[in-house]
C-alpha positions in Angstrom: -83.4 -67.7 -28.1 -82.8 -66.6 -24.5 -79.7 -68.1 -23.0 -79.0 -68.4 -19.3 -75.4 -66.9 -18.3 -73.8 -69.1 -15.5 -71.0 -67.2 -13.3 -69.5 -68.8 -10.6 -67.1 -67.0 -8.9 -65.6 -68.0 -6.0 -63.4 -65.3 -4.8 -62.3 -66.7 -1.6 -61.1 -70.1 -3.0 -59.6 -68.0 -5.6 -57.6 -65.8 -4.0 -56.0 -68.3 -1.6 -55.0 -70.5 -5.4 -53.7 -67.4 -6.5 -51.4 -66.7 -4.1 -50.1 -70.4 -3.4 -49.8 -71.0 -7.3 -48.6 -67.2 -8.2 -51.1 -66.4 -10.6 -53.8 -63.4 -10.9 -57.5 -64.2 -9.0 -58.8 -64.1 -12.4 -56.6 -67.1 -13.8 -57.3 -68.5 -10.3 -61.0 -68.3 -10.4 -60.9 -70.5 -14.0 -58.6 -72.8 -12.4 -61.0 -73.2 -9.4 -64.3 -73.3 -11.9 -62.3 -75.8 -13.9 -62.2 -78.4 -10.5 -59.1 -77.5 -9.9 -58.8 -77.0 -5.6 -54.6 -77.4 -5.0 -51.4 -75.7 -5.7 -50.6 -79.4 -7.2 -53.6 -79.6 -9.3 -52.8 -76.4 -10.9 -49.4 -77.5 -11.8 -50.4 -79.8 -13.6 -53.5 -78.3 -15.7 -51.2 -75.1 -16.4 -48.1 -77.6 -17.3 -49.7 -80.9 -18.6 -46.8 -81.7 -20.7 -44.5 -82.1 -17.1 -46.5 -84.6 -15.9 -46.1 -88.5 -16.9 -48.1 -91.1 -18.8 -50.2 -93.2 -17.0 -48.7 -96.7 -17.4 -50.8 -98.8 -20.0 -50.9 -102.0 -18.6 -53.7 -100.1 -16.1 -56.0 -100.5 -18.8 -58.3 -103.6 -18.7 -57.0 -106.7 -21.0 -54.0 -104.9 -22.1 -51.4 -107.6 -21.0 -53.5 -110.1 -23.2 -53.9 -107.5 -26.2 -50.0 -107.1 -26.1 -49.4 -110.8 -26.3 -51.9 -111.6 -28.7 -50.2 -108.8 -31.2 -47.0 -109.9 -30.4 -47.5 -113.5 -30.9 -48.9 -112.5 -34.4 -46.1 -110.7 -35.4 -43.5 -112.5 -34.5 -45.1 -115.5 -36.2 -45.6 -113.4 -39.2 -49.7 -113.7 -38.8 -52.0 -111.5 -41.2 -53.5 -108.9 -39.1 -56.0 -106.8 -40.2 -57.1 -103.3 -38.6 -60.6 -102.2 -38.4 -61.2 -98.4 -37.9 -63.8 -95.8 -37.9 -64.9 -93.4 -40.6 -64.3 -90.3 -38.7 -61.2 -88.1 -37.5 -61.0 -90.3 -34.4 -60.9 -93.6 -36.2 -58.8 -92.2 -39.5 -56.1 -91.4 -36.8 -56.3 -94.1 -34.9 -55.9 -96.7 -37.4 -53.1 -94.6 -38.9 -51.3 -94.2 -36.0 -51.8 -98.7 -35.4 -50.6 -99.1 -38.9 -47.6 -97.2 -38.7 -46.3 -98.3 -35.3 -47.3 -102.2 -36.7 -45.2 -102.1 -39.6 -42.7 -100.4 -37.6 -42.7 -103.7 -35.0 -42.3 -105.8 -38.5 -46.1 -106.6 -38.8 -48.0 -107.9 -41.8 -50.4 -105.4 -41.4 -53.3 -103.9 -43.6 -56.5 -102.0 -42.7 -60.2 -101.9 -43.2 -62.8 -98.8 -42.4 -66.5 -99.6 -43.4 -68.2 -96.9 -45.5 -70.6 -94.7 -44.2 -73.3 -96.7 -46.1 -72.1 -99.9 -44.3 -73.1 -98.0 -40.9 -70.8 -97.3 -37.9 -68.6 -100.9 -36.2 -68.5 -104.3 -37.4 -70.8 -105.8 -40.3 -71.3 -109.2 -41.0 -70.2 -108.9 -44.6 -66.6 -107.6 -43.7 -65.7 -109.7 -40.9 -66.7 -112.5 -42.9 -64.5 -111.3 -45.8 -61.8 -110.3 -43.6 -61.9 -113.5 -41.4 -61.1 -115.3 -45.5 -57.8 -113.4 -45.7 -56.1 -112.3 -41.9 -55.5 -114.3 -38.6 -56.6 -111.6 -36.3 -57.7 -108.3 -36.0 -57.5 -105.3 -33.8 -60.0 -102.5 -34.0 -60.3 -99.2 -33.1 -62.1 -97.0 -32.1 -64.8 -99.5 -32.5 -66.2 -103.5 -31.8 -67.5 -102.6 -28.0 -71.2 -103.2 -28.9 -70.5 -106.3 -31.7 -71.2 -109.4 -29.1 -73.1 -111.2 -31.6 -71.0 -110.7 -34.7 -67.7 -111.5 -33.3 -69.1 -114.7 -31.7 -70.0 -115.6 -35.4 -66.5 -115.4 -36.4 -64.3 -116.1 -33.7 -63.4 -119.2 -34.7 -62.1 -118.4 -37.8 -59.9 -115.2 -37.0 -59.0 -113.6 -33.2 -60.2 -109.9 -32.1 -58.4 -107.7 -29.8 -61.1 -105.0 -29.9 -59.8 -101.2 -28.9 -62.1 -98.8 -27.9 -63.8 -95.9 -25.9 -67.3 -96.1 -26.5 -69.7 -97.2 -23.5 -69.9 -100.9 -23.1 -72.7 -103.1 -22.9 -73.6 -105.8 -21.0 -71.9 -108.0 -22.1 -68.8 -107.6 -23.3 -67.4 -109.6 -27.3 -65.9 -112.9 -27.0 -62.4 -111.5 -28.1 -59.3 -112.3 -26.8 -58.8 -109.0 -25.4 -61.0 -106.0 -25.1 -59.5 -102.5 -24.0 -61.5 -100.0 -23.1 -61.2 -97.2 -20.6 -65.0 -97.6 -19.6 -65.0 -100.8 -18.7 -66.7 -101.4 -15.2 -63.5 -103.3 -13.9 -61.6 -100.5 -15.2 -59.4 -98.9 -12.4 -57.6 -96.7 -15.1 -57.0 -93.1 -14.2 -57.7 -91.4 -17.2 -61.5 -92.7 -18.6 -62.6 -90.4 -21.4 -58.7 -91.2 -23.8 -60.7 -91.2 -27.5 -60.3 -94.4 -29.9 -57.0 -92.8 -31.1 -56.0 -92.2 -27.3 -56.5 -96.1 -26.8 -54.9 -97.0 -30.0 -52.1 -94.6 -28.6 -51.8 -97.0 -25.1 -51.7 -100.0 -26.8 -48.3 -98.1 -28.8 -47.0 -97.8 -26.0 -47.2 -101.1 -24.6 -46.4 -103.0 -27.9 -43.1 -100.7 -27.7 -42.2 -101.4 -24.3 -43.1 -105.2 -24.6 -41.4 -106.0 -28.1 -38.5 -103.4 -27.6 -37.8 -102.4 -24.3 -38.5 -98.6 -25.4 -40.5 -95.6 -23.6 -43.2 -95.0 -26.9 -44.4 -91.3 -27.2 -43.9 -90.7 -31.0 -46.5 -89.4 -33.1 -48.3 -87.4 -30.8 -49.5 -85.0 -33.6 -51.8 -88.0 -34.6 -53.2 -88.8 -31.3 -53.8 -84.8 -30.5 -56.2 -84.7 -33.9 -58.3 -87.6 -32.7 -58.5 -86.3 -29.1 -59.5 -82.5 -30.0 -61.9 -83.8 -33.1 -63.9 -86.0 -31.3 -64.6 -83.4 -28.3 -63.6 -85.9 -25.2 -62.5 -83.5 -22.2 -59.2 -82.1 -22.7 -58.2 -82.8 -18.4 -55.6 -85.4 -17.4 -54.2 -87.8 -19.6 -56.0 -85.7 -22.4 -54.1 -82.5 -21.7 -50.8 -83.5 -22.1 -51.6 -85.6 -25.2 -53.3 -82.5 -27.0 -50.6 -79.9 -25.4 -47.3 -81.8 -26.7 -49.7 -82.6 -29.9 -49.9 -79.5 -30.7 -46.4 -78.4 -30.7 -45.4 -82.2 -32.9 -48.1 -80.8 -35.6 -45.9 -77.4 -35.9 -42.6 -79.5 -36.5 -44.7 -82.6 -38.1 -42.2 -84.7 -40.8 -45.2 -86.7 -41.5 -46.2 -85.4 -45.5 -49.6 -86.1 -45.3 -50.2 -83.4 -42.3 -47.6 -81.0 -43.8 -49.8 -81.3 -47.0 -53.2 -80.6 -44.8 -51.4 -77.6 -42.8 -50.6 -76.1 -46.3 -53.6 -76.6 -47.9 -55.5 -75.4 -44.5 -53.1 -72.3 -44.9 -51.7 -72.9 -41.3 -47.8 -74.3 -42.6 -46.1 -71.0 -41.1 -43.7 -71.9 -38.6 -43.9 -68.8 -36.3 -47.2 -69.2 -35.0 -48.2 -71.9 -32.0 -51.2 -73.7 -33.3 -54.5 -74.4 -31.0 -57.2 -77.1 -30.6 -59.5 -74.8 -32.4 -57.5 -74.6 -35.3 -57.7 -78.8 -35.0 -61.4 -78.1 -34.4 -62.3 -76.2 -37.3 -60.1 -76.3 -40.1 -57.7 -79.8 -39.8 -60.7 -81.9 -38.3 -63.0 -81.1 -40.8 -61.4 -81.5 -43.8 -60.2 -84.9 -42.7 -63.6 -86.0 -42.3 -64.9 -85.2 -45.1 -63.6 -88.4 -46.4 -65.7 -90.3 -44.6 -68.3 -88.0 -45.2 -68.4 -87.7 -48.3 -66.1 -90.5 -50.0 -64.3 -92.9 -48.3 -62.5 -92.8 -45.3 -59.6 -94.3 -46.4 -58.7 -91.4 -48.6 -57.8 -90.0 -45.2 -56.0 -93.1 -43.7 -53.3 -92.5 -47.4 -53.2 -88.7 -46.7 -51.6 -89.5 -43.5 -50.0 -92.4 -44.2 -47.9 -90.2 -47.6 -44.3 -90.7 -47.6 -44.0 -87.6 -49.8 -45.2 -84.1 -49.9 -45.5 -84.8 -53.6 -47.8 -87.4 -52.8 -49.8 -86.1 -50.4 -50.7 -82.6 -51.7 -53.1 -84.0 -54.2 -54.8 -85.6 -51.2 -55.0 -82.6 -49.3 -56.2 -80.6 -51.7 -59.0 -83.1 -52.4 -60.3 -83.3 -48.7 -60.3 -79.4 -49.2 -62.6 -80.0 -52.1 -64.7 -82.8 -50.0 -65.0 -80.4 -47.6 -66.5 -77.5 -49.2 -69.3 -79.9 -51.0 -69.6 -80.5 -48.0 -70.9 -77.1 -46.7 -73.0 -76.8 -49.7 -74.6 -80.7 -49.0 -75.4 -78.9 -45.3 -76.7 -75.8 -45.8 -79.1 -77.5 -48.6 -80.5 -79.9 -46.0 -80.5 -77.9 -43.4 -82.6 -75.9 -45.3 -85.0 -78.9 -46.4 -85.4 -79.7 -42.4 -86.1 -76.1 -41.5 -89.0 -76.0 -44.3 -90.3 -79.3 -42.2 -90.3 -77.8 -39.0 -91.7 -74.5 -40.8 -95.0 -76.4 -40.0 -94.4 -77.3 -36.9 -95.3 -75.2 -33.3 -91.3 -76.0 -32.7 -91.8 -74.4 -29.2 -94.7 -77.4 -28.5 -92.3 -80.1 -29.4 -90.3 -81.8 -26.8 -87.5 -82.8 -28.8 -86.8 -83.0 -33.0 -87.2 -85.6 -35.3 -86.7 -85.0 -39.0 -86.2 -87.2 -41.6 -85.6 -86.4 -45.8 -85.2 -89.2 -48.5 -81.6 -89.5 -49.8 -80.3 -87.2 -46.9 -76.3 -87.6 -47.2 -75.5 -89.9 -44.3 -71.9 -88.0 -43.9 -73.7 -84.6 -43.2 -76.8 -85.2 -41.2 -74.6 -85.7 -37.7 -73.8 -81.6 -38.9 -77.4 -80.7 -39.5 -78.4 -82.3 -36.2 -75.4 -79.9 -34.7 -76.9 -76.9 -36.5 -80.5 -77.5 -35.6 -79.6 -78.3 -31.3 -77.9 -74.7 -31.7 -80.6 -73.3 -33.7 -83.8 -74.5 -31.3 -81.9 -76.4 -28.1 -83.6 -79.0 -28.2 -82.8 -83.2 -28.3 -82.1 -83.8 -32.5 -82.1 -87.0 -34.2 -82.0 -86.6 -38.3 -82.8 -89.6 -40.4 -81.6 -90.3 -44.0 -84.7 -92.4 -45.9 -82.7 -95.1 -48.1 -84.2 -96.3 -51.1 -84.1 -100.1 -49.9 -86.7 -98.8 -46.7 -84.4 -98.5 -43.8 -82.9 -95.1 -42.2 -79.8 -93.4 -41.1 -80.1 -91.7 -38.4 -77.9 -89.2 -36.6 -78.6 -88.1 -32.8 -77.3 -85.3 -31.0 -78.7 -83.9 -27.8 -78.6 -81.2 -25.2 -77.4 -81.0 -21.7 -80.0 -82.6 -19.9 -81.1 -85.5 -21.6 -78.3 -88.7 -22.4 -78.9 -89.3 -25.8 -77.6 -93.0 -25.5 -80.2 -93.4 -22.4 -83.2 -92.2 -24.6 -82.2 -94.4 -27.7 -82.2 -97.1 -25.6 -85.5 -96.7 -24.0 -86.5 -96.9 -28.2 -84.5 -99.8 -28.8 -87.7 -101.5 -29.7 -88.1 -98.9 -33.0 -84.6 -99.5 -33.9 -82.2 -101.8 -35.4 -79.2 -100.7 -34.0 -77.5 -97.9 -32.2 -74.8 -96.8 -30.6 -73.1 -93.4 -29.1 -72.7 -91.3 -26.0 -74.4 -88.9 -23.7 -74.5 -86.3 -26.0 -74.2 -87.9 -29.9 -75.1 -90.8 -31.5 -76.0 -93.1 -34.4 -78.8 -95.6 -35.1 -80.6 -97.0 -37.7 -84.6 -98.1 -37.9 -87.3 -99.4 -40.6 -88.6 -96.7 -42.3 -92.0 -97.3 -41.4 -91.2 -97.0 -37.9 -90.3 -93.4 -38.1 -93.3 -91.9 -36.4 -93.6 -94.8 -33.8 -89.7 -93.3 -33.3 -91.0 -89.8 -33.2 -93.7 -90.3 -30.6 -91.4 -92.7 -28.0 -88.3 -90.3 -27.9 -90.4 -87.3 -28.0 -92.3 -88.8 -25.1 -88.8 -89.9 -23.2 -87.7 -86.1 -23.9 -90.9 -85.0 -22.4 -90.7 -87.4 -19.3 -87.0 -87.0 -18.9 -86.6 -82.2 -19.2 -88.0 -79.9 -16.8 -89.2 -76.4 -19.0 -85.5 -75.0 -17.3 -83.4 -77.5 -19.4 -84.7 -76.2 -22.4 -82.8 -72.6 -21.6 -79.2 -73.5 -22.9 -76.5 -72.1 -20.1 -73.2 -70.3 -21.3 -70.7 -70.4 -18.9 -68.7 -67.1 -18.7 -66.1 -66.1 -16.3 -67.3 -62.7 -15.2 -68.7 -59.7 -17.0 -66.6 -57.7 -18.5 -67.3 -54.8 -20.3 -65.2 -54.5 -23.5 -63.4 -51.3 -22.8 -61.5 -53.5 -19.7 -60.0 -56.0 -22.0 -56.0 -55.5 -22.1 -53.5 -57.9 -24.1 -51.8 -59.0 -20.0 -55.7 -60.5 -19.7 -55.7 -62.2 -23.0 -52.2 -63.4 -22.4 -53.5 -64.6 -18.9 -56.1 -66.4 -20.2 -53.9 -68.2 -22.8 -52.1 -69.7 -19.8 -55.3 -72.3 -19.9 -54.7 -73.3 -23.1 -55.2 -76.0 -24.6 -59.0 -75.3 -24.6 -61.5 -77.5 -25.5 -64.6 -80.3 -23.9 -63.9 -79.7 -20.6 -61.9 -77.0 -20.6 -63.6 -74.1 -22.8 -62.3 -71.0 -24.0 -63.0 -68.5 -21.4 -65.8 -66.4 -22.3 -67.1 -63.0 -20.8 -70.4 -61.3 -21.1 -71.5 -57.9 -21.0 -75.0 -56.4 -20.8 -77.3 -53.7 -22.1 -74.4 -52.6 -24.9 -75.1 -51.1 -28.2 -73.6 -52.1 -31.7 -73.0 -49.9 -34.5 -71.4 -50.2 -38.1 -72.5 -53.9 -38.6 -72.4 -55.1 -42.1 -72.0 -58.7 -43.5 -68.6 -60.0 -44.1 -66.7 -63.2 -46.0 -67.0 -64.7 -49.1 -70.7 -65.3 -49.4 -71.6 -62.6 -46.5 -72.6 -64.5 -44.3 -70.5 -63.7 -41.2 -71.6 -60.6 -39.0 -68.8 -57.8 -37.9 -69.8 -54.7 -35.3 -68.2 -52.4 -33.7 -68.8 -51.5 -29.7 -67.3 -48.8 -27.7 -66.5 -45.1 -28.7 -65.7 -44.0 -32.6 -61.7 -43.4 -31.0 -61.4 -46.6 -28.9 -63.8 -49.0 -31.1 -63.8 -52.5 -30.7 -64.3 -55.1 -33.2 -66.3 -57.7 -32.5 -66.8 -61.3 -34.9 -70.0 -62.7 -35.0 -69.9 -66.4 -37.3 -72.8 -67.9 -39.4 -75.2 -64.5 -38.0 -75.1 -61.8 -41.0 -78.7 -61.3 -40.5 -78.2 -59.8 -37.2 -77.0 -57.0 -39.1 -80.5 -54.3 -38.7 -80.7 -56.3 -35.2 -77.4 -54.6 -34.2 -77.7 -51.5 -35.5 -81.2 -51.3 -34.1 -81.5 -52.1 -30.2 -79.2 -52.7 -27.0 -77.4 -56.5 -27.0 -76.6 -58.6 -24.5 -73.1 -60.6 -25.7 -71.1 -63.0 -24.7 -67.3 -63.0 -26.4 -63.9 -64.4 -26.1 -61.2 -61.9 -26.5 -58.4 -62.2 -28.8 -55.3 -60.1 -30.5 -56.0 -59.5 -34.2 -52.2 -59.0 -35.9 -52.8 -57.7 -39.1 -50.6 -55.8 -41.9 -48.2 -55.3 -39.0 -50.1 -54.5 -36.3 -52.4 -56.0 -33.2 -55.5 -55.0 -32.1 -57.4 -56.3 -29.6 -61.0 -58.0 -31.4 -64.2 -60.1 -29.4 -65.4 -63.6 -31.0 -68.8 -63.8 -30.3 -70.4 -66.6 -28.9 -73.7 -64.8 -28.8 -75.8 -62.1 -29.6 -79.1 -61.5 -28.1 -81.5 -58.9 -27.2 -80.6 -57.5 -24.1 -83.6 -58.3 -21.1 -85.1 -54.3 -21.9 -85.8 -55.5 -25.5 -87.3 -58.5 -24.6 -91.1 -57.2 -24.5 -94.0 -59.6 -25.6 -96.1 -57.9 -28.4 -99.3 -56.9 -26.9 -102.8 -56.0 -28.4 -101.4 -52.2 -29.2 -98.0 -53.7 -30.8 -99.2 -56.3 -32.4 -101.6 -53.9 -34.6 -98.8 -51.2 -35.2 -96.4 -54.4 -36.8 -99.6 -55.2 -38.8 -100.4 -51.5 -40.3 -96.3 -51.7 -41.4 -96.8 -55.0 -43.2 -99.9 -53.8 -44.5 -98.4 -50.7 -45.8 -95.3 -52.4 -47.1 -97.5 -54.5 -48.9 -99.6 -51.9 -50.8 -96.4 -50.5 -51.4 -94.2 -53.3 -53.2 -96.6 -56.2 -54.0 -94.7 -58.4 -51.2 -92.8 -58.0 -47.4 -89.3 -58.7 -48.8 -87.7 -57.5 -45.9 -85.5 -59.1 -42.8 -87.3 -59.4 -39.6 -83.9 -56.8 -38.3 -85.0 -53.9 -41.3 -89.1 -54.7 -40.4 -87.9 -53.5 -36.8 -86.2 -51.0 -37.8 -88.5 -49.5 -39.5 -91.1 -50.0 -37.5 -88.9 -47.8 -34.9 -88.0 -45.5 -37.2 -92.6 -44.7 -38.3 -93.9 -45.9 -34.8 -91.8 -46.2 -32.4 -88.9 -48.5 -31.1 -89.9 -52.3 -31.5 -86.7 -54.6 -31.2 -86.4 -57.6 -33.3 -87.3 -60.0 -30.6 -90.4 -58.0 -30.2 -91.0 -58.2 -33.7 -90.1 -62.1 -34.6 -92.6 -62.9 -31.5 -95.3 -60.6 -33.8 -94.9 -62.2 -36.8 -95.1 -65.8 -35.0 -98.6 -65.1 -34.1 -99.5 -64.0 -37.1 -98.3 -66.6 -38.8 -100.3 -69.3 -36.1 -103.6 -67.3 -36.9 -103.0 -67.3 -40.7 -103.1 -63.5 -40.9 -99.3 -64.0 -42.9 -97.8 -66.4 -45.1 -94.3 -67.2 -46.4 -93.7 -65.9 -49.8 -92.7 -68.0 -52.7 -89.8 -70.5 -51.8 -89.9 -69.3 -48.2 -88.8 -65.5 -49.0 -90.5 -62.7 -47.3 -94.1 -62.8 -46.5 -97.4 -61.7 -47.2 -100.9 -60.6 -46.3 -104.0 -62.7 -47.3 -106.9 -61.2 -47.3 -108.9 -61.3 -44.0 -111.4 -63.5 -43.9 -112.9 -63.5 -40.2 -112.3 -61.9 -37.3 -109.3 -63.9 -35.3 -109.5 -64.2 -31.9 -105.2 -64.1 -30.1 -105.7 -66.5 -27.9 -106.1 -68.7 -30.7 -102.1 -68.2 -31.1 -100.3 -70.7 -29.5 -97.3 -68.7 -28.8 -100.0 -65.7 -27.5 -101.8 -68.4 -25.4 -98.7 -69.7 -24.1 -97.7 -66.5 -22.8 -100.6 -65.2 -21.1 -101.6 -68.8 -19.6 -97.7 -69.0 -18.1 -98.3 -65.1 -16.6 -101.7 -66.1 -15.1 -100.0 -69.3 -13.2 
């Protein structure tokens, strides 16, 4: 998939930061890309953790959530918290339990399954309004209008939250949310945790006179795992976070550091380690048991305790992997029939899907085609799961509510989000958010953009830069990890690394000044590098190992570079078909990666790069001139049975028809 580089630089701008602030023009450049215009500004994105907490009172109905809680607890009320099934919602109803029983609360908690779908249901409140007086939620409750008007007479809400409002607003007694339209405070995108966090603070300063800012480790986790922008507020939460999860006392994150193999206390941790090893573990709980196996981890008193916890998220989470990969599979064999490139956005649906992995497979299959991706779960008593995630130029939440009328509910953000339908209104589903997709993206918004800070060729990369670009840190939605590109290069020595091979490692530059570079998820790129000039874009990073540091590239991507990108014509399309046709007569079958076919094809008839070669076989495949093997492994050749006209190729049409325009 081509992918469009964005640079902006903006030297003038730049250079007048750098000088005011005293940094280099390049730090200056991804403060200036980054929004950031003053000497000020820059102070405060490079040293979040100096700037103050926005008072919490700013936030819409927080006066009347304070009293409420405080009333309750001081006339020793039941109260009851409602959470979410994800990292965000295991934190923040953590992080209200503690500081309630701190305050001297009667305080328990309640997080719906996944099979009880995202929010409030009407069996649980109705349970819940039997046993407690009132109940806060968080991270959750925005969208519930109806249901809390059904019980507000036997229990009180104060409903917490950061999801887009509707509307109309629930009849609680106090509804905090940052997005509010009456909302005047500074910091809009906190996460369910980051409001729970406010409220914290409040209750402390209300009930005890005291400045709250405990527990920060808690709050960081729920900001960095559900991917709100790391500016303002945000930044100093996830920068002091950080450095309270490397001296954590709480047992049940000590237990997940261990267990993630991250407990050594000489090395700062970073969002990405929050992002890819702490987050997910923690939600495989709700993914794959219960969420409130999470909400004990956390809440452990012990290490003892909390160690048999961890290492059973650890366990979650690897069934998980293996739940994804199998359904990702099962969707890509859908779309297998499909002409993908025709469709205007992806709808794919599997009976039995898990309901904790399909948000994942929506994630892989965006990457994998860029395109808008909702993935269904088909449930045995007719209805459907369905997770939604999108791409940069269509709001997912905008598009599911132009649907509304094939769904039962839904709920979610610009770029992810849930609903659930009738099963039998799948394709009416499939045909209006296709048709809002196609109304809604221009052919240009199907080209996903990588933002990189300037190319930079590999050989130019010193540990001052990499230490430079640390000063940005912490990275995340909002503020990426700086990433540089560098065209027209060649790879040698890849070869498949980690435990199942799956990973991809090259080197670039010279045999006496090589250059490692890490290439996730991509180990059949290995002929493909090896083969043909790339076109990559990498973040740079020091690689200490046995003693000593080395400077190594995380790929974002690797592509063809633009002189490999040649569509097959007449003369190359019939030299890839004599090679399958001789492989064939050869070894019964084409059991070969489309990266060796191109190599081999260069190596008997002249360079072909895998680009070139993947277009081929897509046409072939269109005209029925080749078929997947058994179980979708390597191809084969049925016999010709009529002359085929190209043109008759979609993907060969396509082409030629976009040339003549």
């Amino acid at each position: 998939m081509r992918k469009e580089w964005r640079v902006e630089p903006r030297a003038a701008e730049a250079a007048a930061l750098a000088q005011a602030v005293g940094v280099s023009p390049l730090v200056a450049n991804m403060l200036v890309q980054r929004g950031v215009r003053t000497a000020e500004e820059a102070q405060a994105f490079l040293h979040p953790e100096t700037q103050p907490f926005h008072d919490a009172l700013l936030l819409p109905d927080m006066a009347k959530a304070v009293a409420r809680i405080a009333a309750a607890i001081q006339g020793g009320e039941r109260i009851v918290i409602y959470g979410d099934y994800d990292v965000d919602g295991i934190t923040a109803t953590t992080l209200m339990l503690r500081n309630l029983h701190a305050l001297g609360a009667q305080a328990d908690y309640y997080i719906p399954d996944r099979s009880e779908g995202y929010g409030f249901n009407e069996k649980a409140l109705k349970e819940l309004a039997a046993d407690y007086d009132l109940l806060v939620s968080v991270d959750c409750g925005i969208a519930s209008v109806e249901l809390v008007d059904a019980v507000k007479d036997k229990m009180d809400f104060v409903i917490t939250d950061h999801h887009l409002p509707g509307e109309t607003l629930p009849p609680a007694v106090a509804v905090v949310n940052p997005h509010r339209a009456d909302s005047g405070y500074p910091c809009a995108d906190l996460c369910g945790c980051g409001v729970a966090f406010k409220l914290c603070q409040a209750l402390w300063r209300e009930m005890r006179g005291q400045d709250y800012a405990g527990e920060l480790e808690l709050v960081a986790l729920g900001t960095v795992a559900d991917v709100v922008p790391l500016q303002g507020e945000n930044r100093k939460i996830v920068s002091m976070g950080l450095k309270a999860l490397r001296q954590t006392e709480l047992p049940g994150l000590q237990a997940l550091l261990q267990v993630c193999k991250l407990e050594g206390a000489d090395q700062p941790l970073h969002s990405s380690d929050i992002g890819f090893r702490l987050g997910p573990r923690l939600n495989s709980a709700g993914r794959m048991r219960s969420a409130r196996l999470g909400v004990e981890l956390l809440m452990s008193e012990t290490l003892e305790e909390a160690l048999p916890l961890a290492e059973q998220l650890n366990e979650l989470n690897a069934k998980r992997q293996e739940v994804e990969q199998d359904i990702c599979a099962q969707a890509e064999a859908q779309l297998a029939t499909e002409d993908v490139d025709a469709l205007s956005a992806i709808v794919v649906a599997g009976e039995d899907w898990h309901p904790g992995v399909i948000g994942i497979v929506g994630s892989r299959l965006v990457e994998q085609y860029y395109k808008p991706v909702i993935v269904c779960s088909i449930r045995k008593d007719g209805t459907c799961k369905g997770s939604c995630r999108s791409i940069e130029g269509l709001h997912m939440y905008e598009a599911l509510r132009a649907c509304k009328d094939d769904l039962l509910q839904f709920g979610g953000h610009a770029q992810a989000a849930g609903l659930s339908l009738q099963a039998d209104k799948l394709d009416d589903l499939r045909r209006d958010f296709c048709a809002y997709a196609k109304e809604h993206l221009k052919p240009e918004d199907y080209v996903p953009r990588v933002r990189i800070e300037a190319e930079l060729a590999p050989e130019d990369i010193t540990e001052a830069l990499i230490g430079e670009v640390a000063m940005l840190e912490p990275f995340g939605e909002g503020n990426p990890q700086p990433a540089f590109g560098v065209r027209q290069i060649q790879g040698w020595g890849a070869r498949a690394i980690g435990k199942g091979g799956e990973h991809l490692r090259f080197n670039v530059g010279p045999q006496s000044g090589r250059i490692a570079v890490l290439f996730w998820r991509h180990s059949e790129l290995v002929s493909t590098v090896n083969n043909e000039a790339l076109d990559i874009v990498y973040e740079p990073q020091i690689n200490e190992w046995n003693g000593q540091r080395s400077i190594q590239l995380m790929a974002q991507s690797v592509e063809p570079a633009q002189s490999e990108r040649i569509f097959p014509t007449r003369e190359i399309l019939a030299g890839i078909y004599r090679l399958l046709s001789q492989l064939q007569h050869q070894t019964g079958a084409i059991g070969y990666t489309t990266g060796e076919l191109a190599t081999m094809h260069s190596q008997r008839y002249g360079h072909i790069s895998t680009y070139t070669l993947e277009l081929g076989l897509r046409i072939f495949l269109e005209l029925g001139l080749l078929q997947p093997g058994q179980e979708g492994k390597g191809w084969f050749l049925p016999p010709a049975t009529k002359r085929m006209n190209l043109m008759d190729s979609p993907t060969y049409h396509r082409h030629f028809a976009a040339n003549d325009d």
